[in-house]
N, C-alpha and C positions, 0 to 999 in steps of 0.2 A: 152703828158701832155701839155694844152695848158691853153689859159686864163691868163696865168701869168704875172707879171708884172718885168719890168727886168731894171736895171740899170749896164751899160756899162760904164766904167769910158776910158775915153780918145778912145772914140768910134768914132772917126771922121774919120780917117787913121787904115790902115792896120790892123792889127789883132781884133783892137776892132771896125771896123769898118765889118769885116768878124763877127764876131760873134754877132754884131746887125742885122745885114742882114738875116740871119740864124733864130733867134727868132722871126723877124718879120714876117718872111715867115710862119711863123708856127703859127699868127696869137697873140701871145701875144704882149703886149705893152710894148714898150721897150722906154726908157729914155737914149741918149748917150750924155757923158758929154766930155768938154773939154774946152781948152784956148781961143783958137782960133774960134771967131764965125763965119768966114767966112768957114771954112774947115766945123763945124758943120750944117750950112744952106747946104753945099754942097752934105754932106753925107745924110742929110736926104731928099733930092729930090731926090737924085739919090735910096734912099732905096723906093721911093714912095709907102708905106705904110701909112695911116692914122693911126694909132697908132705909130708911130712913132716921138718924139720931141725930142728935144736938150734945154740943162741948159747951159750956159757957165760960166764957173768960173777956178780960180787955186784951183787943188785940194791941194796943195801945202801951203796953206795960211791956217791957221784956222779961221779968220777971215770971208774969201768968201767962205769957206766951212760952216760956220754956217749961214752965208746971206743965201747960197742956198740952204740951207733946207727946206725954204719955199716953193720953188717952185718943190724940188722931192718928188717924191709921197710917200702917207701917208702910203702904206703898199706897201714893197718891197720883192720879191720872192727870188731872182735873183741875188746877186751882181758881175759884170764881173770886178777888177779892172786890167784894160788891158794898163792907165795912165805909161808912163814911159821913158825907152829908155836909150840909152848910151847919157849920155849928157858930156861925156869929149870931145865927137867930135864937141862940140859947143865953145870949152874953149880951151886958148891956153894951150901948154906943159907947166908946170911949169919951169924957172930956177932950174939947180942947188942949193939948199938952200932957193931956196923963199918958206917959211912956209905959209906965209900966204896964193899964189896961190896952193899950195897943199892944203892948208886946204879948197878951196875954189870950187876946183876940187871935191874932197871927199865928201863936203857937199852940193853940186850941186847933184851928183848923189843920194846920200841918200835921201836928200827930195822929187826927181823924181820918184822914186819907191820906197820906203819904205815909206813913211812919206804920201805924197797921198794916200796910201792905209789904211794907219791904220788911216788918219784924216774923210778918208770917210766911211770903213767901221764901227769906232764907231759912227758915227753919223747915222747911216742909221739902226742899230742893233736894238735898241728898234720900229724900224719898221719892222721887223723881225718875219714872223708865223711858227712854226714848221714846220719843213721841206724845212726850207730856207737854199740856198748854195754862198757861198763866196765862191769865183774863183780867183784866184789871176795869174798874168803872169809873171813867173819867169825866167831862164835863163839855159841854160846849163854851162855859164859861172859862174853860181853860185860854180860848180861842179870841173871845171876846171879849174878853175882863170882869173879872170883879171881886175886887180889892182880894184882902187875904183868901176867901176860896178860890177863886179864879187863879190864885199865883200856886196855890196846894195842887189842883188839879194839872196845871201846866208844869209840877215838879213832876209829877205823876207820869206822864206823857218822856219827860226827860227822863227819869228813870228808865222807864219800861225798855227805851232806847238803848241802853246800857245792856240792861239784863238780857235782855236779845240776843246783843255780842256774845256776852258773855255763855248762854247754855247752850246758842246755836251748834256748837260742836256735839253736843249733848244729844243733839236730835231734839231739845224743846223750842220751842216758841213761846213768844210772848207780846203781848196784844193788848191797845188799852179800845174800849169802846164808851165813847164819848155821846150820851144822850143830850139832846134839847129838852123841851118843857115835857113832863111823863108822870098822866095821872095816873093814881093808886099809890103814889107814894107819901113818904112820913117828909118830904122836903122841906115845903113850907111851913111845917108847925100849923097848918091852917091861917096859913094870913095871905095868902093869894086871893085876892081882889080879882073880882070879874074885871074890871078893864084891864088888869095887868095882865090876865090870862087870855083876854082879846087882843092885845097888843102881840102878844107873844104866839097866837095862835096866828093871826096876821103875818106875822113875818117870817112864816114857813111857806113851801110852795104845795104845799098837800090840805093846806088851812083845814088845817085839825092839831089838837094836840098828839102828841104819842104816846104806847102803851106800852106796859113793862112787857107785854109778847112780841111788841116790835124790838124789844133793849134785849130778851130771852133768844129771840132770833139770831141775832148776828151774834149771838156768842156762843148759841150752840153752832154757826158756824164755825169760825174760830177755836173749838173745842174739836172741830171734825177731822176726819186724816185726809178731808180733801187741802186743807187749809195749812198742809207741811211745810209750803213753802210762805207763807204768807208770817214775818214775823215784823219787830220791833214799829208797827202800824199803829194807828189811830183811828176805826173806823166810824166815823159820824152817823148818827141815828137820830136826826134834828129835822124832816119834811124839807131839807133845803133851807134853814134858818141860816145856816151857816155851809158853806159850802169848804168842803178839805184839800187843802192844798199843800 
């Protein structure tokens, strides 16, 4: 299935960066969005495809989310929101009792993944043809815990459930795909520790880590029209770290 038109939320870096790659290959025109315009110039020379541009905005803002609506396209096939990440690794530890830096932790991450997703996928929805799929990138930590990203990811999941209800009349679908540990990404800020990455590689049943063409895969399935029926799911892409239930 080609021709399509695809928007990649926080497509600059790592997974939404592999699965712009993927769709342009394939000859559809693909929109990757993000903060940072120098990462976005980046990625799309290096994807050197002529159907291929960059919007920069915070998905994060409703404000620069409705600025950029002028500028993504008027009919969207495609939505990857791949926008996110552990952002407590950006924030110091809270003190003991500082409410407020707890609160500030928690609401850091929520609006990194949760709140970008649901400010862009309503905006982009009445540009939406039957047979459109919302792709969201969820977490295994949703699954397993941990702390505020793990409870963001698990809103994630909870939404996606809703939204399903809600366009399945529409003819769309919507799908969260939940990675395990997945080198080539900007996740750890570089503070992944070989034993932690042994540990974590350990308790997969493929004992390897995964790859953003393994996280690209199962969402170009989920993007497919075999995949019609397949909505308001969580498909896990973790070697068996976590098994979905």
């Amino acid at each position: 299935m080609t021709g399509r038109t695809i928007v990649v939320t926080g497509g600059g870096t790592g997974i939404g960066r592999a699965v712009a790659a993927s769709f342009a290959a394939d000859g559809d025109t693909v929109v990757i969005t993000g903060r940072r315009r120098e990462v976005l110039d980046d990625a799309v020379a290096s994807l050197g495809s002529a159907g291929v541009r960059a919007v920069d905005f915070d998905a994060s803002d409703p404000a620069a989310v409705t600025a950029a609506l002028d500028t993504l396209p008027p009919t969207v096939d495609v939505l990857v929101n791949a926008a996110g990440g552990n952002t407590g690794f950006d924030l110091p530890t809270p003190a003991p009792g500082d409410l407020a830096a707890l609160a500030a932790l928690w609401g850091a991450n929520f609006e990194a993944n949760v709140l970008t997703a649901v400010l862009v996928t309503t905006g982009l929805l009445p540009r939406m043809p039957s047979g459109g799929r919302v792709i969201t990138i969820g977490s295994i930590a949703a699954r397993q815990g941990a702390g505020d990203y793990g409870a963001a990811k698990a809103a994630v999941e909870t939404w996606t459930a809703s939204l399903a209800a809600e366009v399945g009349p529409r003819g769309i679908t919507a799908n969260v795909v939940a990675p395990g540990l997945t080198a080539g990404t900007e996740f750890f800020r570089g503070r992944l520790t070989e034993a932690r990455r042994q540990r974590l590689v350990d308790a997969t049943m493929t004992k390897r880590e995964g790859t953003t063409d393994d996280v690209t895969a199962a969402v170009r399935y989920l993007a497919s029209s075999g995949a019609g029926h397949v909505t308001g799911q969580v498909l896990h892409v973790n070697g068996g770290a976590y098994l979905g239930r």
